[in-house]
N, CA, C and O atoms as a DFTB+ gen file, in Angstrom:
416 C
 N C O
     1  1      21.568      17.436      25.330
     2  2      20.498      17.281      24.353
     3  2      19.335      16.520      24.996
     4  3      19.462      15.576      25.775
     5  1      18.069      17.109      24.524
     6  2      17.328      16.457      25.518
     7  2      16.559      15.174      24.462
     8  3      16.142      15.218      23.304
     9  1      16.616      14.071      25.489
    10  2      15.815      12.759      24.922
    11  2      14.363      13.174      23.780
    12  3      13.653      14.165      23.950
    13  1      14.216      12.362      22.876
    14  2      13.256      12.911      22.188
    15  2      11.883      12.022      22.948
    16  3      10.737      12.399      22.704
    17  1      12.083      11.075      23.682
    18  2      10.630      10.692      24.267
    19  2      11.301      10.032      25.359
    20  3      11.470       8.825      25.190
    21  1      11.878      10.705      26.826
    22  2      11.516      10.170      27.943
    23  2      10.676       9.454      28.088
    24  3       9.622       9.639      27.480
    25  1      10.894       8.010      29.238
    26  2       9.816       7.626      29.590
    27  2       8.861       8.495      30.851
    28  3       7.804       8.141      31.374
    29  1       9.668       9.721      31.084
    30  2       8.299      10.224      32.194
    31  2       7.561      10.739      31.149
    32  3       6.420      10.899      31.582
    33  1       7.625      11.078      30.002
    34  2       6.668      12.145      28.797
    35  2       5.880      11.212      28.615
    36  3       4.673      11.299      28.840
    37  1       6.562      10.017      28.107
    38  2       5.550       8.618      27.646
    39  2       4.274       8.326      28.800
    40  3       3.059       8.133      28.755
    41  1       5.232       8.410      29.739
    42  2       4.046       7.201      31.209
    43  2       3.130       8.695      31.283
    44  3       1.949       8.378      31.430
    45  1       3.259       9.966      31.238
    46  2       2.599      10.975      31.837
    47  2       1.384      11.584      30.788
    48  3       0.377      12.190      31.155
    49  1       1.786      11.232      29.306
    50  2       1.018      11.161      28.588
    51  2      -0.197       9.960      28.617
    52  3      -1.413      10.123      28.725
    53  1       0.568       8.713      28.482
    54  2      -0.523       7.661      28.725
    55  2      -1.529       7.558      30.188
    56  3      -2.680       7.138      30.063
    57  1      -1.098       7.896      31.314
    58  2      -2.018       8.394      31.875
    59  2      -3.206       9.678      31.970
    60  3      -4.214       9.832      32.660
    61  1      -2.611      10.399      31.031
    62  2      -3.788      11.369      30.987
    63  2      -4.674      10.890      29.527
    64  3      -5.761      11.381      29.223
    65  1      -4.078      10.017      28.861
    66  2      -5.504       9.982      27.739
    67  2      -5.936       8.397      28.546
    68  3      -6.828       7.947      27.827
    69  1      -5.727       7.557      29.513
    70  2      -6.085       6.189      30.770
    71  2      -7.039       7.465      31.469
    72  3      -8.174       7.033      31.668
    73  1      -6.912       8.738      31.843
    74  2      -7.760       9.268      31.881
    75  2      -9.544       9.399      31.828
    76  3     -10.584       9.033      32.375
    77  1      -8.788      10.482      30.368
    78  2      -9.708      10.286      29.192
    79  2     -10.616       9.661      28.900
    80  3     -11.799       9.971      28.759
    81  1      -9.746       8.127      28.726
    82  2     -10.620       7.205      28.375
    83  2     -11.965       6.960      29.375
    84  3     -13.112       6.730      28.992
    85  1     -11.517       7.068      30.670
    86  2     -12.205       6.529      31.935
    87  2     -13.753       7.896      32.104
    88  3     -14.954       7.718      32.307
    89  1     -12.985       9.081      31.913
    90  2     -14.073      10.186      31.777
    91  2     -14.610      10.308      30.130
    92  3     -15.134      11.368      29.786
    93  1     -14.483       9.355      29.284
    94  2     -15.258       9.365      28.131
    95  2     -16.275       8.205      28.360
    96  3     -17.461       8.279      28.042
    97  1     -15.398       6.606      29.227
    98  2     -16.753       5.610      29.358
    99  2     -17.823       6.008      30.477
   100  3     -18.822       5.329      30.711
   101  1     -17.465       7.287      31.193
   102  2     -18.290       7.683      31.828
   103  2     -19.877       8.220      31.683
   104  3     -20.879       8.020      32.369
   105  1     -19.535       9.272      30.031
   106  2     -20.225       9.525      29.345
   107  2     -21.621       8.717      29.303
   108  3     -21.582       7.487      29.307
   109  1     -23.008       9.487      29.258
   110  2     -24.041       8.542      29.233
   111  2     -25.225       9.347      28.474
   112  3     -25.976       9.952      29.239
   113  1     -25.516       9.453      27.066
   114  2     -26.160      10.472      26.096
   115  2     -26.088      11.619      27.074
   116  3     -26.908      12.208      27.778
   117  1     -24.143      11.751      26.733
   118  2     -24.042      13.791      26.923
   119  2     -24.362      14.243      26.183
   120  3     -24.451      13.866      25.014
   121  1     -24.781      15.729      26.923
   122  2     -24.650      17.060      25.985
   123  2     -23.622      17.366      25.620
   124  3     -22.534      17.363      26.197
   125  1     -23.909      17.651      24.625
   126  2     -22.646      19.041      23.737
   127  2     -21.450      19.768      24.753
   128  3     -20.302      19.991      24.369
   129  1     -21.957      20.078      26.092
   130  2     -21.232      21.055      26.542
   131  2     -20.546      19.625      27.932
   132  3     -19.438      19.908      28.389
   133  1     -21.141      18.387      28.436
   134  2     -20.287      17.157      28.864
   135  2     -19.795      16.604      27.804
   136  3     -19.386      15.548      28.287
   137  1     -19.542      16.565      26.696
   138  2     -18.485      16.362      25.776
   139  2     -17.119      17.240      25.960
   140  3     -16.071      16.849      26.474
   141  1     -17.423      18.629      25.364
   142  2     -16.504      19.383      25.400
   143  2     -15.910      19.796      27.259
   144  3     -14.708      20.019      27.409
   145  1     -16.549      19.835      28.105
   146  2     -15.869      19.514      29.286
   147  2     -14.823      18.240      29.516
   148  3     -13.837      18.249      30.253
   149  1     -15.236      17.287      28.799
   150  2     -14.448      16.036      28.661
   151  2     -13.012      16.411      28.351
   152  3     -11.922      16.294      28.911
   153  1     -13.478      16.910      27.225
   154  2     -12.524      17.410      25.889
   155  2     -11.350      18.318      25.880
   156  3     -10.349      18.382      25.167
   157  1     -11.892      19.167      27.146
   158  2     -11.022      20.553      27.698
   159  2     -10.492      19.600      28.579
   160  3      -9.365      19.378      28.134
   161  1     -10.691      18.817      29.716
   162  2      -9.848      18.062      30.535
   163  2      -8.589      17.692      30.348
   164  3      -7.481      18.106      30.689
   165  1      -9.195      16.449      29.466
   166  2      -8.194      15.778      28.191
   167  2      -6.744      16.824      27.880
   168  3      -5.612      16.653      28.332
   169  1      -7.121      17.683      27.165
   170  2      -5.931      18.679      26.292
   171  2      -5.348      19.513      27.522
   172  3      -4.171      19.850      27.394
   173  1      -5.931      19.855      28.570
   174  2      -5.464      20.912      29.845
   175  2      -4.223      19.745      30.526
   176  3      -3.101      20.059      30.925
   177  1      -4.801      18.421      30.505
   178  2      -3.979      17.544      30.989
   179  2      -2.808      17.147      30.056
   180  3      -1.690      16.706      30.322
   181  1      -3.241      17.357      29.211
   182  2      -1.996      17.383      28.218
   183  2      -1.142      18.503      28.153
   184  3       0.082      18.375      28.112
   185  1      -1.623      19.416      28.143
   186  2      -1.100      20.685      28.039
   187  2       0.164      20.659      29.351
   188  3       1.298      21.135      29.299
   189  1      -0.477      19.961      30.439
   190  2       0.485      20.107      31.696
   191  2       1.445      19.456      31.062
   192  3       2.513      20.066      31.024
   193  1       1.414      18.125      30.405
   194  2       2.530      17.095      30.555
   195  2       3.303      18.088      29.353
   196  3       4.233      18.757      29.802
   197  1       3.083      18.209      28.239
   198  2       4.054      19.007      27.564
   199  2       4.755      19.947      27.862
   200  3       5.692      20.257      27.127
   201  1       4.439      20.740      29.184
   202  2       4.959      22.134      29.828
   203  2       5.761      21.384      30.936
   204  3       6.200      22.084      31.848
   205  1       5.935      20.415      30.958
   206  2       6.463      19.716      32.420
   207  2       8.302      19.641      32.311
   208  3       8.919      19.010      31.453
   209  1       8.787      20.301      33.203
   210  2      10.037      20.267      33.009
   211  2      11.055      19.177      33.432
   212  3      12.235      19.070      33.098
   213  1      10.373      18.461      34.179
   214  2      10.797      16.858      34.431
   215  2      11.068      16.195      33.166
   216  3      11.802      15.208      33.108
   217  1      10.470      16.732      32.102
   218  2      10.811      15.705      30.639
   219  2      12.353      16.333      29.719
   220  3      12.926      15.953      28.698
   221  1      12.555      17.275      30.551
   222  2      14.068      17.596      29.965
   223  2      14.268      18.157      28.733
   224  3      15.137      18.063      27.866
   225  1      12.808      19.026      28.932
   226  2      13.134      19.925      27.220
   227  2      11.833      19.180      26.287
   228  3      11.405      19.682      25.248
   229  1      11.438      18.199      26.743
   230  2      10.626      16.886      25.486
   231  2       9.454      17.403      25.258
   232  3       8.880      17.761      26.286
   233  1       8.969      17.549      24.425
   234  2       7.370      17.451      24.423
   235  2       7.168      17.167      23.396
   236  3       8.013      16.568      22.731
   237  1       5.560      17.621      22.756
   238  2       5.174      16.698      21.345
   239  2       5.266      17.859      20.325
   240  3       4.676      18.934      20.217
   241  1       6.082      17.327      19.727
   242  2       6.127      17.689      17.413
   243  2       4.366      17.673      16.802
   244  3       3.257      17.320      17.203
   245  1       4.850      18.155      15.878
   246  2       3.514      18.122      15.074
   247  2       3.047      16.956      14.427
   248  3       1.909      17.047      13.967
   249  1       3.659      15.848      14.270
   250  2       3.352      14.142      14.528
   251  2       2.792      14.040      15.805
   252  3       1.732      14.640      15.627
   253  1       2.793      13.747      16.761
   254  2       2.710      13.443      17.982
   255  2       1.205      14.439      18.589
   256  3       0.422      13.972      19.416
   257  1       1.058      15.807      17.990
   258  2      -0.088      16.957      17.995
   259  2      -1.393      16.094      17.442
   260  3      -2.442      15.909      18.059
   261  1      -1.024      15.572      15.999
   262  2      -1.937      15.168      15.189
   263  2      -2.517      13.919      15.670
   264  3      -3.687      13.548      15.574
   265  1      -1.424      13.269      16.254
   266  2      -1.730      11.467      16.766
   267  2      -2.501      11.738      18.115
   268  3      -3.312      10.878      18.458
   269  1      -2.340      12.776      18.862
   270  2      -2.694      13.168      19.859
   271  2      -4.514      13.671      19.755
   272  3      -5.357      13.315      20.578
   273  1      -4.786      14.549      18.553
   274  2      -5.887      14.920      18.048
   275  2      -6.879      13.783      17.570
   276  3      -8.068      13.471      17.634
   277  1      -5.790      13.397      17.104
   278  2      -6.825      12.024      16.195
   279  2      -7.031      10.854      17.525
   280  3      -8.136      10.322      17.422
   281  1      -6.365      10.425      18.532
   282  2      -6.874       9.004      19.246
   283  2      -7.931      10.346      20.197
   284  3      -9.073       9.900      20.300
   285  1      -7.850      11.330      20.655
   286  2      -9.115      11.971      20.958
   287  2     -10.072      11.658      20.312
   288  3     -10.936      10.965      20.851
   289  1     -10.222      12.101      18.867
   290  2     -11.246      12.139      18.133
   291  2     -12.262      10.509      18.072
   292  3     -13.451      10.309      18.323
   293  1     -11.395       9.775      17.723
   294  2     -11.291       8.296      17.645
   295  2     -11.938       7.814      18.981
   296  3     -12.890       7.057      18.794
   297  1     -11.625       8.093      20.358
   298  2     -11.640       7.677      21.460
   299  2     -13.584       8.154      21.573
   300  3     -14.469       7.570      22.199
   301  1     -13.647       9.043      20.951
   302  2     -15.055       9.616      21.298
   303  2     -16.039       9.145      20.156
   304  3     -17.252       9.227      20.348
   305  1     -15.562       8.681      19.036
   306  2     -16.148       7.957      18.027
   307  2     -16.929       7.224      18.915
   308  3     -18.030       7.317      19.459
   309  1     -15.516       6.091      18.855
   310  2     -15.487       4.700      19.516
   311  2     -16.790       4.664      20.648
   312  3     -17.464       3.635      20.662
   313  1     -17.070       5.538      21.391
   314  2     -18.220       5.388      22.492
   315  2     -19.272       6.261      21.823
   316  3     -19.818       7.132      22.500
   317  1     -19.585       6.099      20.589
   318  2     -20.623       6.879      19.731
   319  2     -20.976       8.441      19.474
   320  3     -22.043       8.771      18.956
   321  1     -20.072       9.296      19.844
   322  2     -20.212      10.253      19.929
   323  2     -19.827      10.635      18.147
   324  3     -18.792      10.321      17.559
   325  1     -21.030      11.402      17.571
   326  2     -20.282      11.770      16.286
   327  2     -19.985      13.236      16.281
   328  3     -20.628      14.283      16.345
   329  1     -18.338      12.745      16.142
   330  2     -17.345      14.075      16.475
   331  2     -17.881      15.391      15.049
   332  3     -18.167      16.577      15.208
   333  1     -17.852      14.672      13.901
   334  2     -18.292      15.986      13.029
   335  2     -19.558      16.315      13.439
   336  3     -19.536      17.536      13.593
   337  1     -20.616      15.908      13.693
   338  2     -22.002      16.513      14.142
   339  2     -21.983      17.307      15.398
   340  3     -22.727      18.216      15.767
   341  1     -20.875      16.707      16.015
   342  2     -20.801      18.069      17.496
   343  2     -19.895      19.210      17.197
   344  3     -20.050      20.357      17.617
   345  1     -18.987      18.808      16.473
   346  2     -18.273      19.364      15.664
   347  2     -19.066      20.977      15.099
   348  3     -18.979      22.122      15.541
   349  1     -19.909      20.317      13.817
   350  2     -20.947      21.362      12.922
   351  2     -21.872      22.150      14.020
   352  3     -22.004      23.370      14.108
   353  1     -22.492      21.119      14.853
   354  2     -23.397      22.274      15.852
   355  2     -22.521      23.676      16.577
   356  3     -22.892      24.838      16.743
   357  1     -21.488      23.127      16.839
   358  2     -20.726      24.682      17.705
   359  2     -19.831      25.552      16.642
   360  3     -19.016      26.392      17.021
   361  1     -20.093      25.235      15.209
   362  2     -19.724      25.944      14.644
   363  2     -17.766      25.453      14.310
   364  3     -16.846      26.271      14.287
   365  1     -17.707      24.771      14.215
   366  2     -16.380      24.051      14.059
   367  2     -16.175      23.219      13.266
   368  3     -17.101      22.429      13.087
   369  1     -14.683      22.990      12.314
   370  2     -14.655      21.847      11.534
   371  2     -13.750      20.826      12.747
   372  3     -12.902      21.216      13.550
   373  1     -14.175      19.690      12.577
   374  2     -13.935      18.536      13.565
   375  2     -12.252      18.670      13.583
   376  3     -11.757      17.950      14.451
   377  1     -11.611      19.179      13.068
   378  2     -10.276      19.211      13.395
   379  2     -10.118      20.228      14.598
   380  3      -9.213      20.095      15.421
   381  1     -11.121      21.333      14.660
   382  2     -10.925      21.655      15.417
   383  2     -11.249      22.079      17.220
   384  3     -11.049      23.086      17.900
   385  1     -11.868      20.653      17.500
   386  2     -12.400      20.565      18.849
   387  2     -11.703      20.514      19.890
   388  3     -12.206      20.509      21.014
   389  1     -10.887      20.485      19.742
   390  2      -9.005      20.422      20.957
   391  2      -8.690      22.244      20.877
   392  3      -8.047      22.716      21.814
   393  1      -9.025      22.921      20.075
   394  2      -8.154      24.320      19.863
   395  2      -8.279      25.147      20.521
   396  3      -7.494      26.095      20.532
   397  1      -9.702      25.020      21.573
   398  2     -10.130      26.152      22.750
   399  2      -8.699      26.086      23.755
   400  3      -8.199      27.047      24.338
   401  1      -8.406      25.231      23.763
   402  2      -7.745      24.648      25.086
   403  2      -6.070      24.381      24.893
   404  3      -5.273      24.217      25.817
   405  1      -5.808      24.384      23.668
   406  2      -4.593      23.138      22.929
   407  2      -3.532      24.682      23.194
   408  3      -3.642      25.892      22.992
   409  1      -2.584      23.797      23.718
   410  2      -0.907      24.784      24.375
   411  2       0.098      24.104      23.165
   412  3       0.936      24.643      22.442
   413  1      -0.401      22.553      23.275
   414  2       0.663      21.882      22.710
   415  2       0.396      22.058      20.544
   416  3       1.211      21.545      19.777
């Protein structure tokens, strides 16, 4: 039976949104399209760690999807980016700015 949260899922996750974070304080009044490059990073890097077979079967539930969506969302707040206004310009409701890209 496989562990429901290895610590390689844990440490491999927290480094890709230690990432994130580092290519979001990078950010300096982006465009729309250095946001969503951010954004695709982020979830592609995620996408690896959930497909990773070192975690023994583990990856993320639909708790873990949502918590995953939301400290994105949050993370890009937090450095002023307003996620529903980039959101509305490309034609998207803010839930769904991860979905170009999202495996998990």
């Amino acid at each position: 039976m496989a562990q429901l949260y290895p610590e390689s899922l844990l440490r491999a996750t927290e480094d890709a949104l230690h990432a994130f974070e580092e290519d979001v304080h990078a950010l300096v009044a982006p465009s729309d399209e250095q946001v969503f490059d951010t954004i695709k990073r982020v979830v592609q890097r995620l996408n690896a760690v959930n497909e990773d077979e070192q975690h023994g079967g583990a990856g993320y539930d639909t708790d873990e999807r949502e918590q995953l969506c939301e400290y994105i969302d949050q993370t890009l707040s937090e450095h002023g980016i307003d996620v529903a206004a980039l959101a509305a310009r490309n034609g998207m409701g803010r839930a769904e700015i991860t979905d170009a890209w999202r495996d998990w």
